[in-house]
PAPA-757894 format. One record per residue: residue number from 0; x, y, z of N, C-alpha, C in turn. Coordinates in nm, 4 decimals. Layout:
BEGIN
<pt NUM, <X, Y, Z>, <X, Y, Z>, <X, Y, Z>>
...
REM end
This chain:
BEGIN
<pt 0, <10.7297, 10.3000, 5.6069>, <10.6026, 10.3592, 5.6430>, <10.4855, 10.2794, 5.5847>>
<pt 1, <10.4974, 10.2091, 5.4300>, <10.3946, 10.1789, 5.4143>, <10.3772, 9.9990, 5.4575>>
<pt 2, <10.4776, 9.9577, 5.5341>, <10.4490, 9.8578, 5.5607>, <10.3826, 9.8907, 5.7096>>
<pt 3, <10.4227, 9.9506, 5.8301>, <10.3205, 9.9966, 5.9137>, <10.2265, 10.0428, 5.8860>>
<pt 4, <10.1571, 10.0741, 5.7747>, <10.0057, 10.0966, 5.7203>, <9.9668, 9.9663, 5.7034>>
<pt 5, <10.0520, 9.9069, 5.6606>, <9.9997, 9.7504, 5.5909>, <9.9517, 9.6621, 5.7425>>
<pt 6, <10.0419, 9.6797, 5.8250>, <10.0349, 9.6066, 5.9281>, <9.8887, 9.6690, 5.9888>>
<pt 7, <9.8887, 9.8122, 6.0240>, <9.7590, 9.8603, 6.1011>, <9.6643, 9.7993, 6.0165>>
<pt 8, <9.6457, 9.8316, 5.8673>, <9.5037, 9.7793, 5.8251>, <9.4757, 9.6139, 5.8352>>
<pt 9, <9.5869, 9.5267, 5.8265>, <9.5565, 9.4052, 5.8874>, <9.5054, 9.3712, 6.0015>>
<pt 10, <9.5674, 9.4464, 6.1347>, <9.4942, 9.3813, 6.2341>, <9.3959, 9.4430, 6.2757>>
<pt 11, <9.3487, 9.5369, 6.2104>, <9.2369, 9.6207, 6.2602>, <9.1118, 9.5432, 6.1425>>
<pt 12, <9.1277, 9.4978, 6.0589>, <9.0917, 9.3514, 5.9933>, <9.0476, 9.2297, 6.0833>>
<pt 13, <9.1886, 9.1945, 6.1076>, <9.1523, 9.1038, 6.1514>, <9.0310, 9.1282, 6.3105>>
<pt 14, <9.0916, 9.2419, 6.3566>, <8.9802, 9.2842, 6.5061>, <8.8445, 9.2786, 6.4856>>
<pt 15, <8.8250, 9.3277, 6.3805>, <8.6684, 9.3875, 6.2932>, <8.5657, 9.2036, 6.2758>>
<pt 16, <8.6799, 9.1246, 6.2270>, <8.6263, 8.9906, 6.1708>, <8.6350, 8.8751, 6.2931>>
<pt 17, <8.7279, 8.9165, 6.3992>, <8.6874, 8.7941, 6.5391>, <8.5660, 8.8606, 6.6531>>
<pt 18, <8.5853, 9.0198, 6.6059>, <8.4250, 9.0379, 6.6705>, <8.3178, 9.0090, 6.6367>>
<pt 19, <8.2876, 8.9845, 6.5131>, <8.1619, 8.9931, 6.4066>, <8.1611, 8.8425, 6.4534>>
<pt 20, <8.2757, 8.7744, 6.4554>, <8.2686, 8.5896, 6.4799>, <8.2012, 8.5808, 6.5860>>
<pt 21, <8.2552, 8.6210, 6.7524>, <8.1802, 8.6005, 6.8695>, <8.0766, 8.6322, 6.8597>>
<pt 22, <8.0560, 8.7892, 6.8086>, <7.8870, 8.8138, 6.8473>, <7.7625, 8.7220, 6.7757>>
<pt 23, <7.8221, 8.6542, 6.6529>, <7.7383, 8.5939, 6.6077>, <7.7211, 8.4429, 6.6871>>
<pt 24, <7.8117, 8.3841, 6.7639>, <7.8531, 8.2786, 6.8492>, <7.7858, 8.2956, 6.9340>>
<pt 25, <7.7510, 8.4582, 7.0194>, <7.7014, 8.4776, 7.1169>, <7.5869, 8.4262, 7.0796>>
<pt 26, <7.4789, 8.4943, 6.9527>, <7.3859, 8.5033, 6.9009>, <7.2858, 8.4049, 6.9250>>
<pt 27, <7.3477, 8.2859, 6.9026>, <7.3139, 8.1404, 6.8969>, <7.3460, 8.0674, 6.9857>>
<pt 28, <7.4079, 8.0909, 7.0765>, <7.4480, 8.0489, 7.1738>, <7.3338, 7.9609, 7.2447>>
<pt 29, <7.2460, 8.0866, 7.3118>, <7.1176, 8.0382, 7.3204>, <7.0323, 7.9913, 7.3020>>
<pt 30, <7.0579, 7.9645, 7.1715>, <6.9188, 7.9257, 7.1056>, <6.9396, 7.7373, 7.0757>>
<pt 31, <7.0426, 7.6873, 7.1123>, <7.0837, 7.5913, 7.0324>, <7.0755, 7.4913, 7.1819>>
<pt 32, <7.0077, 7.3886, 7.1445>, <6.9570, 7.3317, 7.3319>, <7.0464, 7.2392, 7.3506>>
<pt 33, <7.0834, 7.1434, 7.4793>, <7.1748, 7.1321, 7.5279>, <7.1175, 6.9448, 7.4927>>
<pt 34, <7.1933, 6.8338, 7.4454>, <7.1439, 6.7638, 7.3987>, <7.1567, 6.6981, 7.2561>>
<pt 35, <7.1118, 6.8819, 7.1806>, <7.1000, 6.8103, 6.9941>, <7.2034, 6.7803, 6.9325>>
<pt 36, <7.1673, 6.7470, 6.8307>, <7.2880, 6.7334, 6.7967>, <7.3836, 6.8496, 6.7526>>
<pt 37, <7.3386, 7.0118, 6.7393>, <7.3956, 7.1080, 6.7413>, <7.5322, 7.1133, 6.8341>>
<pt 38, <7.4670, 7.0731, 6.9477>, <7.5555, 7.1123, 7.0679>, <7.6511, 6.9656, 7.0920>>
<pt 39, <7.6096, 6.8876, 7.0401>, <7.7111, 6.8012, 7.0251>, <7.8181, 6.7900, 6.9362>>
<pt 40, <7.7843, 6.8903, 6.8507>, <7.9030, 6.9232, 6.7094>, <7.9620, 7.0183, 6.7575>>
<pt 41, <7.8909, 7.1246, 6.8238>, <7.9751, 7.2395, 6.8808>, <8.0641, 7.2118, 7.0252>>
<pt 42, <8.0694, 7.1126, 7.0665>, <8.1230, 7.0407, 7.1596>, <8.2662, 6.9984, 7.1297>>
<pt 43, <8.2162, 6.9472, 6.9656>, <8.3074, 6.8913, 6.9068>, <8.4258, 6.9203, 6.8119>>
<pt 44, <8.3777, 7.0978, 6.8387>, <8.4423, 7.2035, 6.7590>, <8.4186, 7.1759, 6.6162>>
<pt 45, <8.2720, 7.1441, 6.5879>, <8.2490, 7.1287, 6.4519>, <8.0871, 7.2025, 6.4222>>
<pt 46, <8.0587, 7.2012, 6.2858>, <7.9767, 7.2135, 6.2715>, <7.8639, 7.1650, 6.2531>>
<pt 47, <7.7149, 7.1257, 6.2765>, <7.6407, 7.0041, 6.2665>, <7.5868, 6.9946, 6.0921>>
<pt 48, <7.6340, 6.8629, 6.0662>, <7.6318, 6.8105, 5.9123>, <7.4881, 6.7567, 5.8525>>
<pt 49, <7.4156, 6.7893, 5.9724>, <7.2732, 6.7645, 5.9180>, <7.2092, 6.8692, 5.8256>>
<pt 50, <7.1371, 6.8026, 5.6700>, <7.0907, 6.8936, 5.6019>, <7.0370, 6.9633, 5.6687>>
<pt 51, <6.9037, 6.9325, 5.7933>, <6.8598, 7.0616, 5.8136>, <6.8995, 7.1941, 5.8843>>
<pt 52, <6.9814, 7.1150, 5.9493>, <7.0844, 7.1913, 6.0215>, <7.1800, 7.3127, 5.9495>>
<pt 53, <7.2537, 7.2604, 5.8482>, <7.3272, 7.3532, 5.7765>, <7.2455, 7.3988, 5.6816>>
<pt 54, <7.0809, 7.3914, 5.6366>, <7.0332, 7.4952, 5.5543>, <6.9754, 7.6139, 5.6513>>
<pt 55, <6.9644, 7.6064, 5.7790>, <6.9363, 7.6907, 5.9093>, <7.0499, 7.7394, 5.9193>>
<pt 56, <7.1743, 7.7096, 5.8684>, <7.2906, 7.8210, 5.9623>, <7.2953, 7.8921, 5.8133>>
<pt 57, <7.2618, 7.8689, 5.6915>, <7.2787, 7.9152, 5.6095>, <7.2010, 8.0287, 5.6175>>
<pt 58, <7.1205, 8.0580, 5.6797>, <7.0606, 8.1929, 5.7155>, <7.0317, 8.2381, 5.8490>>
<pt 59, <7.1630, 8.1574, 5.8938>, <7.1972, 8.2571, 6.0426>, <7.1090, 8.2178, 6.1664>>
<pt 60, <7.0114, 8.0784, 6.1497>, <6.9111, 8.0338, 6.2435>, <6.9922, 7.9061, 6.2929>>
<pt 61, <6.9079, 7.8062, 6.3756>, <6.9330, 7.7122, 6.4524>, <6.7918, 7.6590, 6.3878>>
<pt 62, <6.8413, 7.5108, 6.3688>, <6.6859, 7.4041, 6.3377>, <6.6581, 7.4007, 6.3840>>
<pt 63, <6.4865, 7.4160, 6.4007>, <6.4175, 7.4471, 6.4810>, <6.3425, 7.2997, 6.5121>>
<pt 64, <6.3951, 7.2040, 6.4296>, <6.3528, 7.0541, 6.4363>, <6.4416, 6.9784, 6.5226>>
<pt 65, <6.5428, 7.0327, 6.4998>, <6.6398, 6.9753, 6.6209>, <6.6676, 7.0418, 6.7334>>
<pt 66, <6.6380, 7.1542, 6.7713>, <6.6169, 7.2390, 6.9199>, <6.5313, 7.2955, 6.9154>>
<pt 67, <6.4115, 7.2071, 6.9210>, <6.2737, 7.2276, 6.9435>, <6.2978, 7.2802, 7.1119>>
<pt 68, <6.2051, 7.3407, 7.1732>, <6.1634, 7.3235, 7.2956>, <6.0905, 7.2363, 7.3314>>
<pt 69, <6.1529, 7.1521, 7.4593>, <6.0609, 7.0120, 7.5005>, <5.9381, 7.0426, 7.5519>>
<pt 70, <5.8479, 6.9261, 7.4919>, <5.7069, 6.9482, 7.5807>, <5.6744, 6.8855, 7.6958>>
<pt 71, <5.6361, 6.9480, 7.8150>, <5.6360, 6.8678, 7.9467>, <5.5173, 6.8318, 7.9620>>
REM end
């Protein structure tokens, strides 16, 4: 019995922590322009290694220096 407890609270764990993953994936999805080098790391199934880059995901943003919106 208490290993079927063990098992439910794992994958209901693990359910809780690949939703919280997408929605935050979703999050940014958008925001990250097609081009930077963001989207070329995320292309690359990585993360982008630029300081400014990873002090922006460090609080959940996208650099706003590197997916600027273009000026026409």
């Amino acid at each position: 019995m208490k290993f079927v407890k063990m098992l439910t609270a794992v994958a209901f764990i693990v359910a809780v922590s690949a939703s919280l993953a997408l929605a935050a994936d979703k999050e940014l999805k958008g925001k990250i322009k097609e081009g930077s080098c963001c989207a070329k790391a995320k292309a690359a199934g990585k993360a982008c290694a630029h300081p400014c880059c990873v002090e922006a995901a460090k609080d959940g943003k996208v650099c706003e220096k590197c997916n600027a919106e273009k000026k026409k």
